[in-house]
Backbone as numpy.savetxt, mean C-alpha at the origin, in Angstrom:
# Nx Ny Nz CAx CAy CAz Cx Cy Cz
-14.76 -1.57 1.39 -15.50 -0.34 1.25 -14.94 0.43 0.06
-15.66 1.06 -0.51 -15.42 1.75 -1.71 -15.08 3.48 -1.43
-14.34 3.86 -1.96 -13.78 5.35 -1.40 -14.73 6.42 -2.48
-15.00 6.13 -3.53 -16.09 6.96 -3.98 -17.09 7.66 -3.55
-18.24 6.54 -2.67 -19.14 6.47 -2.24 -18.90 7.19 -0.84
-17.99 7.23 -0.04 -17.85 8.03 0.83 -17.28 9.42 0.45
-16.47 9.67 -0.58 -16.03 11.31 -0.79 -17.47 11.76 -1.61
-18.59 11.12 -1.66 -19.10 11.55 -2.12 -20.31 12.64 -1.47
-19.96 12.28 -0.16 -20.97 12.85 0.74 -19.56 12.67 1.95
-19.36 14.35 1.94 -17.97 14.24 3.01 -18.58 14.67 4.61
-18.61 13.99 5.50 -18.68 14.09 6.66 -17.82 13.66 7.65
-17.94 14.35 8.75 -16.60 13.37 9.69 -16.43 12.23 9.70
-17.57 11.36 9.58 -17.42 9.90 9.99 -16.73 9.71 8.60
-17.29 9.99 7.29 -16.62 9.39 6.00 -15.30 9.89 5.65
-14.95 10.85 6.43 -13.82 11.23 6.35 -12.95 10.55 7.23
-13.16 10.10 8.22 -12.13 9.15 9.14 -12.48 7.59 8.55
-13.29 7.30 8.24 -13.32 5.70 7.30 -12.36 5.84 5.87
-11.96 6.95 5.42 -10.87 7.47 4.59 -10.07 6.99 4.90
-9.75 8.07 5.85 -8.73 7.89 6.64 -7.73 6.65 7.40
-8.72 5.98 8.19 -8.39 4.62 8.20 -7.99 3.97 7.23
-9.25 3.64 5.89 -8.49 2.89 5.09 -7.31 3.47 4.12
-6.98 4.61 4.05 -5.71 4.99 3.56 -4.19 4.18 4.66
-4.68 4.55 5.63 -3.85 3.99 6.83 -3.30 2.36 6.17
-4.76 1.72 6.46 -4.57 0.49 6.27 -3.51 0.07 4.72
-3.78 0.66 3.61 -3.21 0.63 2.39 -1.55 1.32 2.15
-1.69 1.93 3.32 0.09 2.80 3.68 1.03 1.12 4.38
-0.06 0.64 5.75 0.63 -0.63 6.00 0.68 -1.37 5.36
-0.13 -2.17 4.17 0.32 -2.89 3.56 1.28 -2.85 2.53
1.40 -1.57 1.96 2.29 -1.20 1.03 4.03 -1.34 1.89
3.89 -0.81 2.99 5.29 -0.96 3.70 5.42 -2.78 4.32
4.38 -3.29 4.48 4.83 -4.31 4.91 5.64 -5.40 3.86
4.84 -4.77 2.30 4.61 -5.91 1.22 6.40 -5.54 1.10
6.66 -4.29 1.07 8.10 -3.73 0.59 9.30 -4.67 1.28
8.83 -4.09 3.12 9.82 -4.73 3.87 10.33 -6.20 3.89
8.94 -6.99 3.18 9.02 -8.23 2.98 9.91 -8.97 1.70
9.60 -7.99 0.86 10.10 -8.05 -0.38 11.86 -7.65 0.00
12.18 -7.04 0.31 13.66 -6.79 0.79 14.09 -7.72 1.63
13.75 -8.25 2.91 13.89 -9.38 3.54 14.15 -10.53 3.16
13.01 -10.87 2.42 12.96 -12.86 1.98 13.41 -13.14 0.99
14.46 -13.57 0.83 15.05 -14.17 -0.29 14.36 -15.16 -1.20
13.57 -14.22 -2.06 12.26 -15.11 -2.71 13.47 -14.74 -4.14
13.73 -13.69 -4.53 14.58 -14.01 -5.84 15.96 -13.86 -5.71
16.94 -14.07 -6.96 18.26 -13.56 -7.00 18.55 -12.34 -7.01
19.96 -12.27 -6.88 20.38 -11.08 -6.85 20.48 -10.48 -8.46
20.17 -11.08 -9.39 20.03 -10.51 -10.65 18.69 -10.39 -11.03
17.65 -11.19 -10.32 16.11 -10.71 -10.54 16.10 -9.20 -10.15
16.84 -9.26 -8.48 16.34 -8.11 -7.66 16.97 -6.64 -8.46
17.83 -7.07 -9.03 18.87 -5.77 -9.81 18.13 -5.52 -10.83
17.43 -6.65 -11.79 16.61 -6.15 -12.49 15.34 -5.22 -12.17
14.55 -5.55 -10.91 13.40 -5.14 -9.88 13.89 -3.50 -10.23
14.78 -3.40 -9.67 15.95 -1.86 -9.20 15.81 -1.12 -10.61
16.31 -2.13 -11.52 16.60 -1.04 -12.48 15.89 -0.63 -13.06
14.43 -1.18 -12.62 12.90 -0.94 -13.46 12.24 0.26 -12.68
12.65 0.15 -11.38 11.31 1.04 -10.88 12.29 2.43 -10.69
């Protein structure tokens, strides 16, 4: 769903389909993180580099 098209005409319902999908985009952002800290997908000098970028 496109978030335009609903702030574009604000009503309760388009305002809780917002809502939700903000939700949904908060969990994936924390899941992608927690995952990323977890799994030893790079080194410890990739990850220091990761660090010193963001």
């Amino acid at each position: 769903m496109a978030v335009l098209p609903v702030m574009h005409k604000l009503t309760m319902g388009n305002i809780s389909l917002l809502l939700r999908w903000g939700l949904v985009l908060l969990g994936n952002l924390i899941g992608t993180a927690l995952a990323f800290a977890e799994m030893p997908i790079f080194d410890n000098a990739t990850r220091q580099a990761f660090s010193a970028i963001s």
